[in-house]
C-alpha positions in Angstrom: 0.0 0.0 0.0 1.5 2.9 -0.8 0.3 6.6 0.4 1.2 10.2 -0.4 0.0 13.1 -1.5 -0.6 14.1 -4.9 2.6 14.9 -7.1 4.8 12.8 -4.5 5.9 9.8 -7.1 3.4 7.0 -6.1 2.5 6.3 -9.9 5.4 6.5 -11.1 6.6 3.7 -9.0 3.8 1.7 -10.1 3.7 3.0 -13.8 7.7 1.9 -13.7 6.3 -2.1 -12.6 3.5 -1.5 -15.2 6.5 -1.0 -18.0 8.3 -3.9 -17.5 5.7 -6.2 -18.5 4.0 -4.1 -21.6 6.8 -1.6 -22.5 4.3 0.9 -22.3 2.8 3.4 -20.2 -0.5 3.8 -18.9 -0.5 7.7 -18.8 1.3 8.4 -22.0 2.0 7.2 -26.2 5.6 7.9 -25.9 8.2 7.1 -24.1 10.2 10.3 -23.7 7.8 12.0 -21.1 9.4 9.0 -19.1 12.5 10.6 -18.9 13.3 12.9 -16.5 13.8 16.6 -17.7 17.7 17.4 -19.1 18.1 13.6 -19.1 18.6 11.2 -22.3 17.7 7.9 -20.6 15.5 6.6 -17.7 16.4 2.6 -16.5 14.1 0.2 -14.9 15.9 -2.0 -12.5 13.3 -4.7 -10.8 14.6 -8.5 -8.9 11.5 -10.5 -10.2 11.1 -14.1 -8.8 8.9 -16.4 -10.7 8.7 -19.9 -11.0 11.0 -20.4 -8.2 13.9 -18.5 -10.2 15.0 -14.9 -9.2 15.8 -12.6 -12.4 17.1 -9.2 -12.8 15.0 -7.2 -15.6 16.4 -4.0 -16.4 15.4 -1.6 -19.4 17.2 1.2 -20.9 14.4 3.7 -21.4 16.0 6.0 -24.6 14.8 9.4 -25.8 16.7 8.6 -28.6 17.5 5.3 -30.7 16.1 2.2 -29.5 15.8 1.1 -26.3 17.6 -2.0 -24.6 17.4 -5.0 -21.7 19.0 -6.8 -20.0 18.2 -10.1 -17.6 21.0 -11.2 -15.2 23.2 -9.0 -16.9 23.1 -9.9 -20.1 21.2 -8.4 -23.4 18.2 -9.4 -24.3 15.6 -7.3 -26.9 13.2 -5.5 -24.4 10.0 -8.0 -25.2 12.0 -10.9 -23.6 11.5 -8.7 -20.3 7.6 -9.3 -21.0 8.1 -12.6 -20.3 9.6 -13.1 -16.9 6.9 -10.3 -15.4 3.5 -9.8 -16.1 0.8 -6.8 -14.4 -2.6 -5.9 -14.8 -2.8 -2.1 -13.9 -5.9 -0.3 -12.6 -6.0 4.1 -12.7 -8.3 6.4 -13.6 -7.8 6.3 -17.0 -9.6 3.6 -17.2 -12.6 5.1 -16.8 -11.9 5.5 -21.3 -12.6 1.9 -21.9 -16.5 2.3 -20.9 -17.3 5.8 -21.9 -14.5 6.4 -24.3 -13.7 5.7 -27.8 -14.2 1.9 -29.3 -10.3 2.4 -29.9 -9.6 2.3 -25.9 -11.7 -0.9 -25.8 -10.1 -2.1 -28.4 -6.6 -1.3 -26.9 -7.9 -3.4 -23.6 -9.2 -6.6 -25.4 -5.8 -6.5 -27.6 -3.4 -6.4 -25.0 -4.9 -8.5 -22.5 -4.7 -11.0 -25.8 -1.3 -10.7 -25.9 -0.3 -11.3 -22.2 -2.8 -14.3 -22.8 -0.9 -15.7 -25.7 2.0 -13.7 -26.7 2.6 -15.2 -29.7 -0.5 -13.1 -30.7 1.6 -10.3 -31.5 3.1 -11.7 -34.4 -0.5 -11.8 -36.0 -1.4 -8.4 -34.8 1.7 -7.4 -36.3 1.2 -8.9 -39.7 -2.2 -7.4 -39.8 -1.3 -3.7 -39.0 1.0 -4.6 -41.8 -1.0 -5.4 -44.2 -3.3 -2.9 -43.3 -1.4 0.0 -43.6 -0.1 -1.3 -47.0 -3.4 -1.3 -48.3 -4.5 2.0 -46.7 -1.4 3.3 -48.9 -2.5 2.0 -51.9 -6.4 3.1 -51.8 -5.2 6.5 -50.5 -2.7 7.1 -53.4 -5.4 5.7 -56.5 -8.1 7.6 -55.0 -9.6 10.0 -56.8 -8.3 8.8 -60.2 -8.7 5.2 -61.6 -8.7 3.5 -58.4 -6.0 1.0 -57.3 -5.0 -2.0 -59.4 -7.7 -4.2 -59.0 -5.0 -7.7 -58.8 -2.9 -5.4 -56.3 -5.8 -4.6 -53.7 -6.9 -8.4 -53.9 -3.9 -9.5 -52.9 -3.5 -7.2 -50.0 -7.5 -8.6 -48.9 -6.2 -11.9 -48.5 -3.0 -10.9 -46.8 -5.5 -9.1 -44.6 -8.1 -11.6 -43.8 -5.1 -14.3 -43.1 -4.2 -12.2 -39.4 -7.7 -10.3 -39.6 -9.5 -13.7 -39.2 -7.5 -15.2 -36.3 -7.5 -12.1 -34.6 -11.5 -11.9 -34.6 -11.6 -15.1 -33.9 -8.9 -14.4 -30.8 -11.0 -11.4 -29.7 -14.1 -13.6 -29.4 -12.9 -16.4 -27.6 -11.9 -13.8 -25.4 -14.6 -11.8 -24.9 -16.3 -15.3 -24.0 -14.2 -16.5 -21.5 -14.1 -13.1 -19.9 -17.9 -12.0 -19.9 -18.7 -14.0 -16.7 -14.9 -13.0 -14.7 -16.3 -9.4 -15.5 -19.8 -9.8 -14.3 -18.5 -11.7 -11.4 -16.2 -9.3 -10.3 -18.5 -6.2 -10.8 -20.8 -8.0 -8.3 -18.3 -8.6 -5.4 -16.9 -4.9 -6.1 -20.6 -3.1 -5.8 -22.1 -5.3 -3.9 -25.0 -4.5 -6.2 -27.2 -7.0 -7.8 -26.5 -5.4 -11.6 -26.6 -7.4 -14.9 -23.3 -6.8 -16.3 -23.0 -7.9 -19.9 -20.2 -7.4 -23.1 -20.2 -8.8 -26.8 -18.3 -8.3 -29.6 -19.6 -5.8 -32.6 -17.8 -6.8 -35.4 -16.5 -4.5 -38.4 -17.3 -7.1 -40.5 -21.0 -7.0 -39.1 -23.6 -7.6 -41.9 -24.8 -4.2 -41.3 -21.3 -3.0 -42.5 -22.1 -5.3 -45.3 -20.9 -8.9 -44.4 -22.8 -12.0 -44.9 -24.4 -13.5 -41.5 -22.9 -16.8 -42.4 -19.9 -18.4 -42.8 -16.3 -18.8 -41.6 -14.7 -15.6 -39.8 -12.5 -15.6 -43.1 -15.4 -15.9 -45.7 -17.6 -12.9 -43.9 -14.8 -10.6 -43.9 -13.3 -11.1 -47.8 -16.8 -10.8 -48.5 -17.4 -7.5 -46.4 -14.5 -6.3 -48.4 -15.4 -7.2 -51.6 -19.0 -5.1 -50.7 -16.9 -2.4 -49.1 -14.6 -1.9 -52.1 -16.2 1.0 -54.2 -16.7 2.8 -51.0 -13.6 2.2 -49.7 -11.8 3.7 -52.9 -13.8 6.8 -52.8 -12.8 7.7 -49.4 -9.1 5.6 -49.9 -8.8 3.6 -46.5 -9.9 0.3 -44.6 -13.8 0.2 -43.5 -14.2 -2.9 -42.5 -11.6 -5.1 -39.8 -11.0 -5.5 -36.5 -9.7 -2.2 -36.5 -13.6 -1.6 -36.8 -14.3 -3.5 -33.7 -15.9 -2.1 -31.1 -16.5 -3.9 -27.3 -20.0 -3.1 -25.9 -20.5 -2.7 -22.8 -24.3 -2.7 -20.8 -25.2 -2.6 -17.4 -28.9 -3.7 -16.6 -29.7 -4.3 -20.6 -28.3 -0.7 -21.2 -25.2 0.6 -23.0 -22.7 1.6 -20.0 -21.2 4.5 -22.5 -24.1 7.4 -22.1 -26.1 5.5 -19.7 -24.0 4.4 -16.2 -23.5 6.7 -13.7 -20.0 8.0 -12.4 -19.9 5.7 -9.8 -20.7 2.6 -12.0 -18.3 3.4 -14.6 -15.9 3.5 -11.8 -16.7 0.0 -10.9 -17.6 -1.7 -14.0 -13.6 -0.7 -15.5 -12.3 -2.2 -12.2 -14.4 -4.9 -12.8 -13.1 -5.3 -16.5 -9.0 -5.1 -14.7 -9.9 -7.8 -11.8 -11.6 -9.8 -14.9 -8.8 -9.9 -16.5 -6.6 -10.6 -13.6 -8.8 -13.6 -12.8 -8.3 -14.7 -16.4 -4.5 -14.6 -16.2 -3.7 -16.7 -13.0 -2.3 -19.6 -13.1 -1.9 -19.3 -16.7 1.3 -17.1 -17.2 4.8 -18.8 -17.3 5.7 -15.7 -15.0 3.4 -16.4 -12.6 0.0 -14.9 -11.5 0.4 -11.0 -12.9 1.3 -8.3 -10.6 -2.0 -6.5 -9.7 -1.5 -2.5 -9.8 -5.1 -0.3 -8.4 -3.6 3.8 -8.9 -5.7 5.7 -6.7 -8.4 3.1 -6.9 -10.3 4.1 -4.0 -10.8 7.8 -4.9 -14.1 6.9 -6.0 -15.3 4.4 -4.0 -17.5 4.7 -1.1 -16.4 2.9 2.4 -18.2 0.0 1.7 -16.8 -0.5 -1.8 -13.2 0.3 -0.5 -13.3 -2.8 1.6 -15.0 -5.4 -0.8 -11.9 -4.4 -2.8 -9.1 -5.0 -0.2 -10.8 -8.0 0.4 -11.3 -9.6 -3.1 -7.4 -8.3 -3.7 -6.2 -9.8 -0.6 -6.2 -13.3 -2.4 -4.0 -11.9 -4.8 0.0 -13.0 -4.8 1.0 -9.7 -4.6 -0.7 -6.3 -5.1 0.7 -2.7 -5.5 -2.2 0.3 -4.2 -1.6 4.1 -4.5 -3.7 6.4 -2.2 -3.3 10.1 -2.1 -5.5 10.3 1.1 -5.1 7.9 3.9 -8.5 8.2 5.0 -9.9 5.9 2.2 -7.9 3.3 3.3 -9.9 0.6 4.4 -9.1 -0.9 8.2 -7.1 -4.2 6.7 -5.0 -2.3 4.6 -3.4 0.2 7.1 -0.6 -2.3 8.4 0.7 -2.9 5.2 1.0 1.4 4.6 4.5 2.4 2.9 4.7 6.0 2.4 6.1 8.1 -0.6 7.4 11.8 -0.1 9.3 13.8 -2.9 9.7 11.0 -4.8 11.3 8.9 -2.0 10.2 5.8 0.6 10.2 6.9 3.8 11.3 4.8 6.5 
């Protein structure tokens, strides 16, 4: 548990532990507002013990060139570090995933898919590929002709190939989560509220896809309808890239219709889902669980459902700016933060 006031360093502590096992940050796209002012690097320097074997990650955080690893001294390229250390982080940005954007959803469901089965990223990473390279080539013919017609086919089947396993992926997921989710929404509220998600599909037959067939066969052939409109406007219309996650509490969409304090719950209740869907899985273990600030907006009775559904947890990093919304279980374990330092 760690406590300070705002502006003190508690999340960057915890975004620091977040890094090592996604290489990204929760707060920010880049990596150079990682760096501290005037400086050209940042390291991260963690003694990770998993499977009964202690490891030294460290990354090399650049602002410019490429940045590096090592584990137990030696180089390693900086995804290897994914794989001896693994976190699911909770903070208040959260809060995107059910009233943002379908990109933030997106973003969740994708990289929860990758700690899942890493070698996932290989297919996400052919399909940005090939998506890109067919976004070029619409974008560049349109307005004139319109691309070769032998060129854009071929990019369609490079992009159903990853497309189809990655929509396939995404709903297997969605599956196995849906009841983690509702499940842990119910401990967390302590309200008796139908928590549901599915799967909208870019390739949806009201986007012009067939109700039938393989995964593979409904999206060549919501291409294929797509096609003129997707050369007068020159990019992608239909994908996963399309995808959107919907969310509904009580029948209703929770994007326009949940309160504050629902959101709240129902994006913790998408982390601890996940979290639950991750242990005992992982070659690194049961993932790190990380709540920033979590009980900001939490009533007392919320707060300690939490620290007691976290307590069964391996081990479990909590920020709090105000020590008051501690619950009573939790104080013992308090480690404080001041200017960026622990306090004895």
């Amino acid at each position: 548990m760690l406590a300070g006031t705002n502006g003190q360093g508690k999340t960057n502590l915890v975004e620091a532990v977040g890094y090592l096992s996604t290489l990204g940050s929760h707060r920010v796209t880049g990596d150079a507002a990682l760096i501290r002012a005037g400086e050209e690097s940042a390291i991260i320097r963690a003694t990770v013990v998993a499977g009964g074997r202690e490891s030294l990650a460290e990354v090399q955080v650049n602002r410019a060139g490429p940045n590096r690893a090592q584990l137990n001294r030696k180089p390693v390229r900086p995804r290897e570090i994914t794989r001896t250390v693994s976190s699911v982080l909770f903070a208040p940005e959260d809060l995107a995933i059910v009233r943002g954007e379908p990109s933030a959803r997106r973003r969740f469901l994708d990289e929860l898919l990758v700690a899942r089965s890493p070698r996932l990223t290989g297919v996400l990473g052919d399909y940005d590929k090939a998506l890109r390279q067919r976004n070029g080539l619409l974008k560049a013919s349109r307005g004139r002709f319109g691309p070769d017609p032998a060129s854009l086919d071929a990019w369609d089947e490079r992009l159903v190939a990853a497309g189809a396993e990655w929509l396939d992926a995404r709903d297997a997921l969605v599956a196995d989560l849906a009841p983690l989710v509702a499940e842990q929404y119910r401990l967390v509220a302590g309200a008796d509220q139908q928590v549901g998600m599915h799967t909208v599909r870019g390739i949806d037959p009201e986007e012009g896809g067939p109700a039938d067939g393989t995964t593979a066969e409904r999206f060549l052939a919501a291409l294929q309808t797509a096609r003129q409109r997707e050369v007068e406007r020159g990019v992608t219309l239909v994908g996963p890239h399309r995808d959107d996650l919907l969310l509904t509490v009580n029948g209703l969409p929770a994007r326009g219709y949940a309160s504050h304090g629902e959101s709240w719950s129902l994006a913790l209740a998408l982390r601890l889902g996940a979290v639950e869907l991750l242990r005992g899985t992982l070659p690194s273990g049961d993932p790190i669980v990380i709540l920033d600030d979590v009980f900001a907006e939490l009533d007392e009775a919320r707060r300690t459902r939490l620290a007691t559904q976290v307590g069964r947890y391996e081990q479990v990093l909590i920020t709090a700016a105000v020590e008051g919304d501690i619950p009573g279980p939790l104080h013992r374990h308090v480690t404080r933060i001041q200017a960026g330092t622990v306090l004895p």
